[in-house]
C-alpha positions in Angstrom: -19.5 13.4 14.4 -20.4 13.6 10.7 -20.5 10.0 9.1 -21.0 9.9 5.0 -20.5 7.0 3.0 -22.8 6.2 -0.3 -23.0 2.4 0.3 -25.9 2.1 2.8 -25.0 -1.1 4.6 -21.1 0.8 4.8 -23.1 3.4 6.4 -24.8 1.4 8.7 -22.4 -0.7 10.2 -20.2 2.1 10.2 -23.0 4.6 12.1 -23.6 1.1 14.8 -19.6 0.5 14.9 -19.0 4.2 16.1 -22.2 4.6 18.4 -21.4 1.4 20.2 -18.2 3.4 21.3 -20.3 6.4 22.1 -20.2 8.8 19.9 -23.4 10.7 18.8 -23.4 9.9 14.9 -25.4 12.0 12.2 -25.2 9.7 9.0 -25.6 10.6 5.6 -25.0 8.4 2.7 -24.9 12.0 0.3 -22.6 14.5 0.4 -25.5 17.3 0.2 -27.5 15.2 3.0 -24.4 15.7 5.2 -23.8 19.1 4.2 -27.6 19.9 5.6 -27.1 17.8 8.4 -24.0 19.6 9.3 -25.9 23.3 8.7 -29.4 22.2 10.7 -27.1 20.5 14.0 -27.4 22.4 16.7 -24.5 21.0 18.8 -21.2 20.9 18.6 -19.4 18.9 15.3 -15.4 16.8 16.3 -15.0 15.0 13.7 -16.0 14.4 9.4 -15.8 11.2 8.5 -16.3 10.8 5.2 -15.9 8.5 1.8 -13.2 9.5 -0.7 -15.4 8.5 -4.0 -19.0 9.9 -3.8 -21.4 10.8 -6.2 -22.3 15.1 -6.1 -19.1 15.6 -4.8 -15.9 14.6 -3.4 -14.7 14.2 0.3 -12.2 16.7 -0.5 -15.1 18.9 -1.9 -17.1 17.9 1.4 -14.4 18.6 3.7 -13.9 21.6 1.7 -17.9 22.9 2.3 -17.7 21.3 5.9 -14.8 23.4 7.1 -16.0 26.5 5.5 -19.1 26.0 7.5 -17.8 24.5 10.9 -14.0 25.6 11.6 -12.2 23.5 13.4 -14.2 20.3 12.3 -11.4 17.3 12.0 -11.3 14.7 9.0 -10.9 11.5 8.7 -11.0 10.0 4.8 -12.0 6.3 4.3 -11.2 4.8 0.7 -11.6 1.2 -1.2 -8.7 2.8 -3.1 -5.4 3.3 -1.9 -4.4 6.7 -0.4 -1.2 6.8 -2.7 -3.8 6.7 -6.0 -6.4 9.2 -5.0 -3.2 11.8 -3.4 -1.8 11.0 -7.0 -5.3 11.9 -9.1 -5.5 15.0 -6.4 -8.6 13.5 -4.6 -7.1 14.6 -1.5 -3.7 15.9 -0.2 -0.9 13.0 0.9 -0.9 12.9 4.7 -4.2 13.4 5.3 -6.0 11.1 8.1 -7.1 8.1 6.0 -8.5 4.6 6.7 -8.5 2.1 4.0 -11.5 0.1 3.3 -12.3 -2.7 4.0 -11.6 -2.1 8.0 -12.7 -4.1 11.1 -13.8 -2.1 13.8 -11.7 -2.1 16.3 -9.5 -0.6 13.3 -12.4 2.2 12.5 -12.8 3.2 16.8 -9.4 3.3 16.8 -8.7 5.7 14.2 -11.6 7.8 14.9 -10.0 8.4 18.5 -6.3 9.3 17.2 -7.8 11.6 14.9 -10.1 13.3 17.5 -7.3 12.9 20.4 -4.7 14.8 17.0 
C-alpha cells in the first residue's frame, strides 16, 4: 500500500501502525514523492492511503494521478477536518472511504482492512 501524509511523525507512526499488521508500506510525506513511488514499484499496489490537505496537490488530485496510473488501486482519505467540510469545499466526493484524524490504531488497521476486504 501507498501511505502519504505531510506531517512526518503522522507518517511514521502511521507507516509502523500498518507494517505491524503486515502490510508492505511505501511512505511518502509528498504527493509527487508518492506519485514516483507508485510509477518506480514493481509489485502489485491494494490500497492509497492518503492525507486530504497536502501541499502540491490534493488527495483527490493524488487519487486522481494514482488511479490513472494503477487501475484498480483502492482509497482510503484521512482528514483533521471533517468529511462533511472538505465533500462541501469539493475536496473529495461524499461517501468516499474516510478516516478522521486523530485515530488510534486499532481504528487505522481496521479501516485499512474494510477498505481492502470492499
Amino acid at each position: 500500500m501507498l501511505l502519504v501524509e505531510d506531517e512526518a511523525a503522522l507518517l511514521d507512526l502511521g507507516k509502523t501502525i500498518l507494517e505491524d499488521q503486515g502490510y508492505k508500506v511505501l511512505a511518502a510525506q509528498s504527493p509527487l514523492t508518492a506519485l514516483k513511488l507508485a510509477s518506480d514499484h514493481a509489485g502489485p499496489l491494494d490500497l492509497l492511503v492518503t492525507d486530504v490537505i497536502m501541499p502540491e496537490m490534493n488527495g483527490r488530485e493524488l487519487n486522481q494521478a494514482v488511479i490513472a496510473a494503477r487501475p484498480g488501486v483502492k482509497t482510503l482519505f484521512m482528514s483533521g477536518y471533517p468529511a462533511e467540510l472538505i465533500a462541501h469545499h469539493g475536496v473529495i466526493d461524499e461517501g468516499v472511504n474516510f478516516l478522521q484524524k486523530p485515530f488510534t490504531a486499532k481504528v487505522l488497521a481496521s479501516k485499512v482492512r474494510e477498505v481492502l476486504d470492499s
